[in-house]
PDB file of N, CA, C, O and CB in Angstrom:
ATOM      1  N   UNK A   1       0.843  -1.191   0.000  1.00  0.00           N
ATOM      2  CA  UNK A   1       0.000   0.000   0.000  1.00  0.00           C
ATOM      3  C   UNK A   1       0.887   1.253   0.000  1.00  0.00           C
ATOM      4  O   UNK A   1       1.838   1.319   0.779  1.00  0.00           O
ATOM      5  CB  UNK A   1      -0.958  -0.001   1.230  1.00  0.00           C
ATOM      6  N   UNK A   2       0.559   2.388  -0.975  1.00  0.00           N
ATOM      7  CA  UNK A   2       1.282   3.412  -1.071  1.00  0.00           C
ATOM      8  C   UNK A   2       0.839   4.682   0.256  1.00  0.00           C
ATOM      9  O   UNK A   2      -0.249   4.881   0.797  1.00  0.00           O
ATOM     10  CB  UNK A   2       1.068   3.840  -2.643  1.00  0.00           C
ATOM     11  N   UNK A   3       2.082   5.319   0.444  1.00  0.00           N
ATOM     12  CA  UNK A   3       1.444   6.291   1.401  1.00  0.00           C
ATOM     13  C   UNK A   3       0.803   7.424   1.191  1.00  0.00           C
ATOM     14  O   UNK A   3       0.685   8.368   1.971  1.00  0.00           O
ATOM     15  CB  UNK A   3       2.178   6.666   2.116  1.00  0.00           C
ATOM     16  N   UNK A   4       0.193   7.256  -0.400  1.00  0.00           N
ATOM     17  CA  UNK A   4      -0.545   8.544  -1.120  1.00  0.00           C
ATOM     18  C   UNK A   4      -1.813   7.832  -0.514  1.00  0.00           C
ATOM     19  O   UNK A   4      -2.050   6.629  -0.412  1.00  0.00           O
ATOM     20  CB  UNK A   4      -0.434   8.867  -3.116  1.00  0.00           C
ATOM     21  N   UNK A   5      -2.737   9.191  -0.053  1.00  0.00           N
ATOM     22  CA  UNK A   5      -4.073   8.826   0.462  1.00  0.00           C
ATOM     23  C   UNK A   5      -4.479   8.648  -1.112  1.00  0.00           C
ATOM     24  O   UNK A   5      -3.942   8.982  -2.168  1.00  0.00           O
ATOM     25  CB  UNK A   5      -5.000  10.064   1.554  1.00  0.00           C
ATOM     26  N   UNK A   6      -5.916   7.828  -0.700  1.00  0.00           N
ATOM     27  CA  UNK A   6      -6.625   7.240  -2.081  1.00  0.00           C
ATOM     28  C   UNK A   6      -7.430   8.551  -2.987  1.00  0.00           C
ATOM     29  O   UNK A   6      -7.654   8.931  -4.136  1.00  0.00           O
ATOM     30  CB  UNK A   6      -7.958   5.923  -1.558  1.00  0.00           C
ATOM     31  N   UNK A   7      -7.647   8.876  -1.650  1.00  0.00           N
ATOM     32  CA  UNK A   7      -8.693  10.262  -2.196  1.00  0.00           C
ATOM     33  C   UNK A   7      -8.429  11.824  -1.928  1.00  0.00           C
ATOM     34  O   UNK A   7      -8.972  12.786  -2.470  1.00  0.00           O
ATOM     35  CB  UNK A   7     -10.143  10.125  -1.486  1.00  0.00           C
ATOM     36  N   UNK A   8      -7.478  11.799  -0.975  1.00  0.00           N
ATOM     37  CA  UNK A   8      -6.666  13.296  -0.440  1.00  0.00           C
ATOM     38  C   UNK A   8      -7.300  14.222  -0.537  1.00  0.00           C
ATOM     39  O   UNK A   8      -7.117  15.208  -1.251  1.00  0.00           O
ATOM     40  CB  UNK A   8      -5.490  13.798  -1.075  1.00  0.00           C
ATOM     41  N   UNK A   9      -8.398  13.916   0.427  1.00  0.00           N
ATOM     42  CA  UNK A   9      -9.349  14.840   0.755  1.00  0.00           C
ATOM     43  C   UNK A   9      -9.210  16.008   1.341  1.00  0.00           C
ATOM     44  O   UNK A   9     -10.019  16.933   1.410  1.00  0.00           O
ATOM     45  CB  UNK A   9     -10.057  14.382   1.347  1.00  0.00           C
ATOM     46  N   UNK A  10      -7.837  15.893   1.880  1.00  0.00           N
ATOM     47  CA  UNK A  10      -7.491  17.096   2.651  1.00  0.00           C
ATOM     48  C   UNK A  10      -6.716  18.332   1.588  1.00  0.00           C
ATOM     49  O   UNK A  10      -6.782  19.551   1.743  1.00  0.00           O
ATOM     50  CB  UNK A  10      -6.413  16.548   3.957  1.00  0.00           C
ATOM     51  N   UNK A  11      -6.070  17.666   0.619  1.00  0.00           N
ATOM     52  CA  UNK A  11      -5.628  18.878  -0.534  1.00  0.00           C
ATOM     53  C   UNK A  11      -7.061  19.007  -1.413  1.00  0.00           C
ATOM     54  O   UNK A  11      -7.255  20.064  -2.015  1.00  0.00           O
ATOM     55  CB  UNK A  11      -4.068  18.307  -1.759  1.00  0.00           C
ATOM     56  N   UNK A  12      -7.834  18.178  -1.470  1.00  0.00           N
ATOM     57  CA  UNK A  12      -9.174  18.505  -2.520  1.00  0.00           C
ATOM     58  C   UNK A  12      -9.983  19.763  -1.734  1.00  0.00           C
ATOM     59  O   UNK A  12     -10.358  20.789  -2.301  1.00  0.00           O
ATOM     60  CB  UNK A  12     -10.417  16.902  -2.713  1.00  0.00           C
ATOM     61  N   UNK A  13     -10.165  19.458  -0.311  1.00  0.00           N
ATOM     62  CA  UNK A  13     -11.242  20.232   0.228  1.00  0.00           C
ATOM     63  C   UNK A  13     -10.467  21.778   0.549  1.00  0.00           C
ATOM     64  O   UNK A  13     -11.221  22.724   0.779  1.00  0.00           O
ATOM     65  CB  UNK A  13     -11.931  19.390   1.681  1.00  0.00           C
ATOM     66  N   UNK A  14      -8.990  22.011   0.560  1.00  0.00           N
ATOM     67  CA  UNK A  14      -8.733  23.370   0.677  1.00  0.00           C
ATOM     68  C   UNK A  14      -8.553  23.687  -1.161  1.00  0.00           C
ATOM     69  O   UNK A  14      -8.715  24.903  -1.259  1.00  0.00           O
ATOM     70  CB  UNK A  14      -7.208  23.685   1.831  1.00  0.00           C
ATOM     71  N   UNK A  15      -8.356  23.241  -2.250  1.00  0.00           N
ATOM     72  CA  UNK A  15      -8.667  23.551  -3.160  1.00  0.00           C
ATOM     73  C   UNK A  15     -10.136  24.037  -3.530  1.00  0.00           C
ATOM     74  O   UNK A  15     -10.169  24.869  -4.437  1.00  0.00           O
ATOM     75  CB  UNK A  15      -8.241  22.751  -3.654  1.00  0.00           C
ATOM     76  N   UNK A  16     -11.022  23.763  -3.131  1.00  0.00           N
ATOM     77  CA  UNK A  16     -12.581  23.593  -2.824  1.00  0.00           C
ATOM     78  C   UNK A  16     -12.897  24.844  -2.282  1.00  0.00           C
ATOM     79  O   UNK A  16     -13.776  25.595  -2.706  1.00  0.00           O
ATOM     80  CB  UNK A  16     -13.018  22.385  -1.774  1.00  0.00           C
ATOM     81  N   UNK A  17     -12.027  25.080  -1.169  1.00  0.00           N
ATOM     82  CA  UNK A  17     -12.304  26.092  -0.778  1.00  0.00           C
ATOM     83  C   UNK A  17     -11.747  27.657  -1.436  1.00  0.00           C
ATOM     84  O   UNK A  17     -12.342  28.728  -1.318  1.00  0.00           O
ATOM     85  CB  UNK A  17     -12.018  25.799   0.380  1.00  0.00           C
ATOM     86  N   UNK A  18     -10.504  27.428  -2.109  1.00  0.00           N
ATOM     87  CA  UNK A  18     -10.166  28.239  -2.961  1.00  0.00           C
ATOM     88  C   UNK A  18     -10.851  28.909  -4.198  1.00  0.00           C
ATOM     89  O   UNK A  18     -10.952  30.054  -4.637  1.00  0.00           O
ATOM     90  CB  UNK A  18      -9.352  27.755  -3.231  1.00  0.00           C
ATOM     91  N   UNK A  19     -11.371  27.365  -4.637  1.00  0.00           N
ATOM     92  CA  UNK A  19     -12.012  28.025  -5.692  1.00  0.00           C
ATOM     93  C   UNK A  19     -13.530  28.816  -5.655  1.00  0.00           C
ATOM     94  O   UNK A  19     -14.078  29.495  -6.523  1.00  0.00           O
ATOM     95  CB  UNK A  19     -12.056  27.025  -6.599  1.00  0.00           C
ATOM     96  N   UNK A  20     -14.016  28.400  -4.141  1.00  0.00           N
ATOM     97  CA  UNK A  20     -15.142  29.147  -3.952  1.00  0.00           C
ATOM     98  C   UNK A  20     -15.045  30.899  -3.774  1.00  0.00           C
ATOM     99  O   UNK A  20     -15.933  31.691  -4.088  1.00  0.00           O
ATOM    100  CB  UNK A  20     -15.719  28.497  -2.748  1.00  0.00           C
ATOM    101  N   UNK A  21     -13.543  31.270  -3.110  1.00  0.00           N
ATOM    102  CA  UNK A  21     -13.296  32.777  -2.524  1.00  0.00           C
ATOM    103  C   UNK A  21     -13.358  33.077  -3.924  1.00  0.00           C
ATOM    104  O   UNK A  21     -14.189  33.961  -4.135  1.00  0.00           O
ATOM    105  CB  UNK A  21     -11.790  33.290  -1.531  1.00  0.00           C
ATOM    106  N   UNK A  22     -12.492  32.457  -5.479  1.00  0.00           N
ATOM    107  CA  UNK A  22     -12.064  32.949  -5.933  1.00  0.00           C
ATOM    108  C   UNK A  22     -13.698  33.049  -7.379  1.00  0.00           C
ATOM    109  O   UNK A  22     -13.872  34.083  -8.024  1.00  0.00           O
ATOM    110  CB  UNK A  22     -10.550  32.381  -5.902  1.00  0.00           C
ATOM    111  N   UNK A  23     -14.359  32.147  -7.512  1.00  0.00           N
ATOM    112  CA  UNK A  23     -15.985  32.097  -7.544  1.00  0.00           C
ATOM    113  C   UNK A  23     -16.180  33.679  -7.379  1.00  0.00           C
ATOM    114  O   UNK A  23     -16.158  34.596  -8.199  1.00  0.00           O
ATOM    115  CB  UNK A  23     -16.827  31.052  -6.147  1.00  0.00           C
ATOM    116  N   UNK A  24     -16.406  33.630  -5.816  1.00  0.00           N
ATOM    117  CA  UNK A  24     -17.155  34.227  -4.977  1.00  0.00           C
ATOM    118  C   UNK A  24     -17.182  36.274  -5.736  1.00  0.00           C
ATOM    119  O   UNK A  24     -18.031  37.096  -6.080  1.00  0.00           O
ATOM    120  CB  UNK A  24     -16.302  33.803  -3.206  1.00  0.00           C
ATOM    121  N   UNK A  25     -15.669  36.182  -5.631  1.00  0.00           N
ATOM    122  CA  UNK A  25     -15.308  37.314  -6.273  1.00  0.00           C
ATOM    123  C   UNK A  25     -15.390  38.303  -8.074  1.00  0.00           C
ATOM    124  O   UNK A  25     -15.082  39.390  -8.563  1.00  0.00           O
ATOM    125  CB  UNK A  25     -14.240  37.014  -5.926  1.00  0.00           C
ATOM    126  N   UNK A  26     -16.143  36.733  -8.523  1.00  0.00           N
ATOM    127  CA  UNK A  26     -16.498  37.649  -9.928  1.00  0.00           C
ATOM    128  C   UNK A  26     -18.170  37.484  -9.704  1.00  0.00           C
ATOM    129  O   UNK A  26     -18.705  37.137 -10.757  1.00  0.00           O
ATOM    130  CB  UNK A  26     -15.781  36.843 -11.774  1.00  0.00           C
ATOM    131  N   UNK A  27     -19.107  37.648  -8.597  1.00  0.00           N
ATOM    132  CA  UNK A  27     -20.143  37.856  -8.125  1.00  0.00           C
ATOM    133  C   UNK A  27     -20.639  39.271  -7.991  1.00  0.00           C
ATOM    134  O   UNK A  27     -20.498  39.828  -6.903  1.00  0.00           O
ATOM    135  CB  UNK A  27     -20.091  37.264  -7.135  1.00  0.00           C
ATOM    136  N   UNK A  28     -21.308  40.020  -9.174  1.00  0.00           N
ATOM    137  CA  UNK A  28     -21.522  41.465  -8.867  1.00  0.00           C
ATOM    138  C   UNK A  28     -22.137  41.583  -7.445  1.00  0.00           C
ATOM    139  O   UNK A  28     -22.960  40.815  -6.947  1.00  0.00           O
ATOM    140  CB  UNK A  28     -22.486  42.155  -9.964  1.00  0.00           C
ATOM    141  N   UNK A  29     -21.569  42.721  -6.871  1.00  0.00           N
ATOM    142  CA  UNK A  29     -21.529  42.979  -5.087  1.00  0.00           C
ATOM    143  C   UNK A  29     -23.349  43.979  -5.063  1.00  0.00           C
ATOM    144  O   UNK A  29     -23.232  45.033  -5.688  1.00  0.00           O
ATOM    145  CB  UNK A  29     -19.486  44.476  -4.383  1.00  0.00           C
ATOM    146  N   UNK A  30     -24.197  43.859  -4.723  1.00  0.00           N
ATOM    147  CA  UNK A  30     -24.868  44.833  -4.590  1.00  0.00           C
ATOM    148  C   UNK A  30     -25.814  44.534  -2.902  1.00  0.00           C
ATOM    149  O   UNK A  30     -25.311  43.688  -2.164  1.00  0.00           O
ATOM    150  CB  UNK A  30     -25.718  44.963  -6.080  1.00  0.00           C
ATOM    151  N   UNK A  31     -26.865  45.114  -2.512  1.00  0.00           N
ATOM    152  CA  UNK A  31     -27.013  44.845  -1.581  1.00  0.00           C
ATOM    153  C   UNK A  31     -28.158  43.472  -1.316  1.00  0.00           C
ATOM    154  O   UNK A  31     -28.352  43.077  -0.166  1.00  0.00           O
ATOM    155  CB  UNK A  31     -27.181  46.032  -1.135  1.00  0.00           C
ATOM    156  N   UNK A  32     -28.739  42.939  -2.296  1.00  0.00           N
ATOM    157  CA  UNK A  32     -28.971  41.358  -2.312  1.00  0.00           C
ATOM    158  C   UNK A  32     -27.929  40.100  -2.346  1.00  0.00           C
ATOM    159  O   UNK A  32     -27.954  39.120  -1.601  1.00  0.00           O
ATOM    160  CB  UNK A  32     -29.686  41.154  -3.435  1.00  0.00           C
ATOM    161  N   UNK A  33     -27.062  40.361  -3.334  1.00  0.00           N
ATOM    162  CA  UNK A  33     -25.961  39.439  -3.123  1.00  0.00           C
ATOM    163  C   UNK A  33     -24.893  39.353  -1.562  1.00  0.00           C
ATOM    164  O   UNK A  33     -24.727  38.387  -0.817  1.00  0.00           O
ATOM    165  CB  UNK A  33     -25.084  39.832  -4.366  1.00  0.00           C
ATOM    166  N   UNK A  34     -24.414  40.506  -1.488  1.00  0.00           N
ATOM    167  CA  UNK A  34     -23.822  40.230  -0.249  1.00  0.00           C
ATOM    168  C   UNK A  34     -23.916  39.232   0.583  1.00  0.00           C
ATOM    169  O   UNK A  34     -23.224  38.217   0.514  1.00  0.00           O
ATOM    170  CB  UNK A  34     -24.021  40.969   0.365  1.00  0.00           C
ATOM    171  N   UNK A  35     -24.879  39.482   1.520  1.00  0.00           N
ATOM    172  CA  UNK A  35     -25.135  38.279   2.456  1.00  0.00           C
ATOM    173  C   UNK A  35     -24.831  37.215   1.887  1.00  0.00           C
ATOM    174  O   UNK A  35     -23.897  36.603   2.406  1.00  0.00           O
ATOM    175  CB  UNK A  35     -26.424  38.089   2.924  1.00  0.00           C
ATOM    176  N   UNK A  36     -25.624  36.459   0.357  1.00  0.00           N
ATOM    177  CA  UNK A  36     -25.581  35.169  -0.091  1.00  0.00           C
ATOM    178  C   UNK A  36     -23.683  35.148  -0.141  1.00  0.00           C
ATOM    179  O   UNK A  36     -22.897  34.318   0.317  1.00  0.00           O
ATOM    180  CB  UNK A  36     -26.615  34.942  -1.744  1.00  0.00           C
ATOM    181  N   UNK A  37     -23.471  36.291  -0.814  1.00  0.00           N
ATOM    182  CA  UNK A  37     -21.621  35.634  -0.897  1.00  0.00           C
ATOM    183  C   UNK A  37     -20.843  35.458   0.118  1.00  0.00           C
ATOM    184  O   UNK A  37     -19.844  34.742   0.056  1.00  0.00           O
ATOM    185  CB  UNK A  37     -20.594  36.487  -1.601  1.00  0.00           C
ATOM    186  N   UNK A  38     -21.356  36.342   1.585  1.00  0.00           N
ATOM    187  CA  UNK A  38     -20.398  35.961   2.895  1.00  0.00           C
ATOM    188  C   UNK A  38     -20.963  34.388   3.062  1.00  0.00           C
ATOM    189  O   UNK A  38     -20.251  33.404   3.258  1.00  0.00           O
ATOM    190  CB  UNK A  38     -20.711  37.119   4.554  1.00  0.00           C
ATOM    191  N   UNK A  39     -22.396  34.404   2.935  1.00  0.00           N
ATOM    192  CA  UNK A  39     -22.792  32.346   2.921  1.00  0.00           C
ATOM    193  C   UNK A  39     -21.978  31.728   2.821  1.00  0.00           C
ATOM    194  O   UNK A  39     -21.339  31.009   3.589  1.00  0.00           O
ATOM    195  CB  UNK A  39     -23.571  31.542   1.848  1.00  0.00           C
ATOM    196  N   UNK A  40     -21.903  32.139   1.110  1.00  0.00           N
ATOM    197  CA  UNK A  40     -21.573  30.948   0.254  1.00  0.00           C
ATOM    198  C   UNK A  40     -19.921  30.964   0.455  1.00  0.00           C
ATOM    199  O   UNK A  40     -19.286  29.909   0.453  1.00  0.00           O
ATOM    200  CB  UNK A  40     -22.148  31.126  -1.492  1.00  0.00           C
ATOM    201  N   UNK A  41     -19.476  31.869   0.576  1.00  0.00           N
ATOM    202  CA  UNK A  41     -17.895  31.589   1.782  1.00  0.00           C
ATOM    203  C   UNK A  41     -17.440  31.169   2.558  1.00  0.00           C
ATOM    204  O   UNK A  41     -16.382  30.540   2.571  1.00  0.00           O
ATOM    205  CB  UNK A  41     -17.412  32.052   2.360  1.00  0.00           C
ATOM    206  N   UNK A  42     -18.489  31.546   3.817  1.00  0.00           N
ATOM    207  CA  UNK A  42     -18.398  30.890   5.273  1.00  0.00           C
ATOM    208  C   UNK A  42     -18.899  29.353   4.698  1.00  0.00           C
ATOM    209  O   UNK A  42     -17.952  28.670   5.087  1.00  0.00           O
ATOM    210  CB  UNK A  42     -19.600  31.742   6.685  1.00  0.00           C
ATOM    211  N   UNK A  43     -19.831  28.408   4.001  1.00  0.00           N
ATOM    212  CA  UNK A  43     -20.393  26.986   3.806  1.00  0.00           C
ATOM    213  C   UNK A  43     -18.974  26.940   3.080  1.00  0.00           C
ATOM    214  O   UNK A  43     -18.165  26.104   3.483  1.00  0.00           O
ATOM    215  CB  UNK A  43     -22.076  26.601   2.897  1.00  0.00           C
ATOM    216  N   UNK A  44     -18.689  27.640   2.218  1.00  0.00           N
ATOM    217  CA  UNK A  44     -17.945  26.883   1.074  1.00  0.00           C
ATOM    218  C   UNK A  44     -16.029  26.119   1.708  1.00  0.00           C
ATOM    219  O   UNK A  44     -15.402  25.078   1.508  1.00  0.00           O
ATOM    220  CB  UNK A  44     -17.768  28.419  -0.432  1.00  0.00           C
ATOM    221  N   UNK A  45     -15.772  27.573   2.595  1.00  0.00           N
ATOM    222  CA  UNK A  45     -14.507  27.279   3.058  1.00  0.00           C
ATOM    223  C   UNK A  45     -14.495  26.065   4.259  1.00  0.00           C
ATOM    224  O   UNK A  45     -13.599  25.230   4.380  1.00  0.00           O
ATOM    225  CB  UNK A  45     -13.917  28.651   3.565  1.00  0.00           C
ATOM    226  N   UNK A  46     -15.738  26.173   5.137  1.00  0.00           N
ATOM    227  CA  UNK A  46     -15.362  25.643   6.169  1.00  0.00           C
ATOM    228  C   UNK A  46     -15.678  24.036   6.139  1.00  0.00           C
ATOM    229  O   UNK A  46     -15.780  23.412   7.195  1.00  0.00           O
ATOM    230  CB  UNK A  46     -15.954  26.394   7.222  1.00  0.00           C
ATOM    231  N   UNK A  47     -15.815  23.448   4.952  1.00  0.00           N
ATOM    232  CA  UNK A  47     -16.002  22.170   4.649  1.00  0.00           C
ATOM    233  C   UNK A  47     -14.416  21.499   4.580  1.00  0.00           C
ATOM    234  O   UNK A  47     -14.320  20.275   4.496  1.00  0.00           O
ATOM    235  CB  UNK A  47     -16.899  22.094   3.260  1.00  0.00           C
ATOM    236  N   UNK A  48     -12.995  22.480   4.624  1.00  0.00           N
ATOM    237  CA  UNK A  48     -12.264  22.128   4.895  1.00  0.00           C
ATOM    238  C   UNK A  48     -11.689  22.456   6.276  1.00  0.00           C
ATOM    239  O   UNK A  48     -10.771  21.793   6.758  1.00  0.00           O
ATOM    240  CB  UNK A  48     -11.824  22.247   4.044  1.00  0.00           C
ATOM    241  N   UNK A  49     -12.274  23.536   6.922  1.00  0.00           N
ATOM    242  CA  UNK A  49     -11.452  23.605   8.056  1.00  0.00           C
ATOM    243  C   UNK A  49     -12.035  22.855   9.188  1.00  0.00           C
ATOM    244  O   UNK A  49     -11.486  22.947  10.287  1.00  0.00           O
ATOM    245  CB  UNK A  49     -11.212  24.978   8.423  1.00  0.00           C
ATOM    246  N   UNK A  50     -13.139  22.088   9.031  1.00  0.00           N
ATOM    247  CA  UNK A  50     -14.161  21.010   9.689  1.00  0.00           C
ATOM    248  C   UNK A  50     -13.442  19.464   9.279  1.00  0.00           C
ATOM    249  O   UNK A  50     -13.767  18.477   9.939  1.00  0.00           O
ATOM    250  CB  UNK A  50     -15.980  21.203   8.912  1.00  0.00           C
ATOM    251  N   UNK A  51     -12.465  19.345   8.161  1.00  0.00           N
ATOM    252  CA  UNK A  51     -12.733  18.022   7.957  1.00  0.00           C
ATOM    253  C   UNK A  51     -11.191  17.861   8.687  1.00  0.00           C
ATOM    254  O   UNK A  51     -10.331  18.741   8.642  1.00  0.00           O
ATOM    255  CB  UNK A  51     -13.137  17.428   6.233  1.00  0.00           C
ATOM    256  N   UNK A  52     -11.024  16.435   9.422  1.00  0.00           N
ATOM    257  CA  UNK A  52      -9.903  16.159  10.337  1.00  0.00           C
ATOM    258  C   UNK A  52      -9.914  14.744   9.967  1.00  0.00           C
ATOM    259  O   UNK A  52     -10.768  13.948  10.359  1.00  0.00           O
ATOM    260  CB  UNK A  52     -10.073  16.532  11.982  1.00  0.00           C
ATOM    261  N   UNK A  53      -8.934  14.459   9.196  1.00  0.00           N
ATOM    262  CA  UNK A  53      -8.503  12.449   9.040  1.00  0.00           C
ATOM    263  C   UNK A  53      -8.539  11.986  10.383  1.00  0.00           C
ATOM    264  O   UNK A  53      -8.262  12.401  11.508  1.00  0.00           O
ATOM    265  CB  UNK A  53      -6.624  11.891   8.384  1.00  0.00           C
ATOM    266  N   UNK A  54      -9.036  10.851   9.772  1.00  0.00           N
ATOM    267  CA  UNK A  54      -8.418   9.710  11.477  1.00  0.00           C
ATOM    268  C   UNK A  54      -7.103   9.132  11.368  1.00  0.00           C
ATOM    269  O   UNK A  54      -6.647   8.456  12.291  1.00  0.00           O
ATOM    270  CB  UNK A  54      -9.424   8.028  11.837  1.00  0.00           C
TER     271      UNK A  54
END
């Protein structure tokens, strides 16, 4: 067995989260969107800073 994880969830899910800030930012800003884009930031990033291997 190699010591590459199978699925390296832990480099996928901060990529994941990258690409959501970087998403997030060609989102015209007005005062309906806002809120949804701090959301969709705060859901999008913290699916990696929540996930912990065993």
């Amino acid at each position: 067995m190699s010591n590459k994880k199978e699925f390296d969830l832990e480099e996928r899910t901060a990529k994941f989260g990258e690409d959501i800030i970087k998403f997030a930012k060609k989102i015209p800003q007005n005062p309906i969107t806002l809120p949804l884009i701090t959301q969709l930031v705060k859901a999008g990033t913290s699916v990696g800073a929540n996930y912990s291997p065993r």
